[in-house]
N, C-alpha and C positions, 0 to 999 in steps of 0.2 A: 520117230523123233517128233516131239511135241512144236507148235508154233514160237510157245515161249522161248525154249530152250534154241531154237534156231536165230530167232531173234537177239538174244544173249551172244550168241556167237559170234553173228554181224556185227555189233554190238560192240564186243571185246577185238575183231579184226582191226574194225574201222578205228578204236582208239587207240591200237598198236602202231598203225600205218598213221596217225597221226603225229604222236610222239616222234616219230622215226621220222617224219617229214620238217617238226620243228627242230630236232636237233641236228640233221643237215644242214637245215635254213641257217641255223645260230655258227654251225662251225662256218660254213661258208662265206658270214660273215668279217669270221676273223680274217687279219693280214696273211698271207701267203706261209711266211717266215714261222707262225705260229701253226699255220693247217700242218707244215713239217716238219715242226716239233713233235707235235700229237700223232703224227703216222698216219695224218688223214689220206686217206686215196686220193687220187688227182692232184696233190698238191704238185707232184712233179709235174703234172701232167701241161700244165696253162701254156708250155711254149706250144705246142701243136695245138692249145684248145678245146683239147678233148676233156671232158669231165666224165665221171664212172657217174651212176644215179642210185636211188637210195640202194636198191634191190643189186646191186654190186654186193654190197658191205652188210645188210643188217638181216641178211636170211628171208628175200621176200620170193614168196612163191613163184 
């Protein structure tokens, strides 16, 4: 395996795990009522406080 193609790799992780950390960010911003509409994870969850993190829901290693 070449350097480039390794690099490429990190590359393409790093901007997967990015996307996937702003579109948490952005749902999490919405109201509650809204995260339960969309079937986001955790939305039940806020009486005990517990939140699930990205690698619950988006397939992270």
């Amino acid at each position: 395996m070449s350097i480039l193609s390794s690099l490429g790799r990190i590359a393409t992780e790093f901007s997967a795990a990015r996307a996937r950390y702003q579109t948490e960010r952005a749902i999490r911003s919405l109201p509650i009522e809204l995260q339960k509409d969309v079937g986001w994870p955790g939305a039940s969850d806020t009486k005990t406080g517990t939140r699930n993190g990205v690698g619950s829901w988006a397939g992270a290693k």
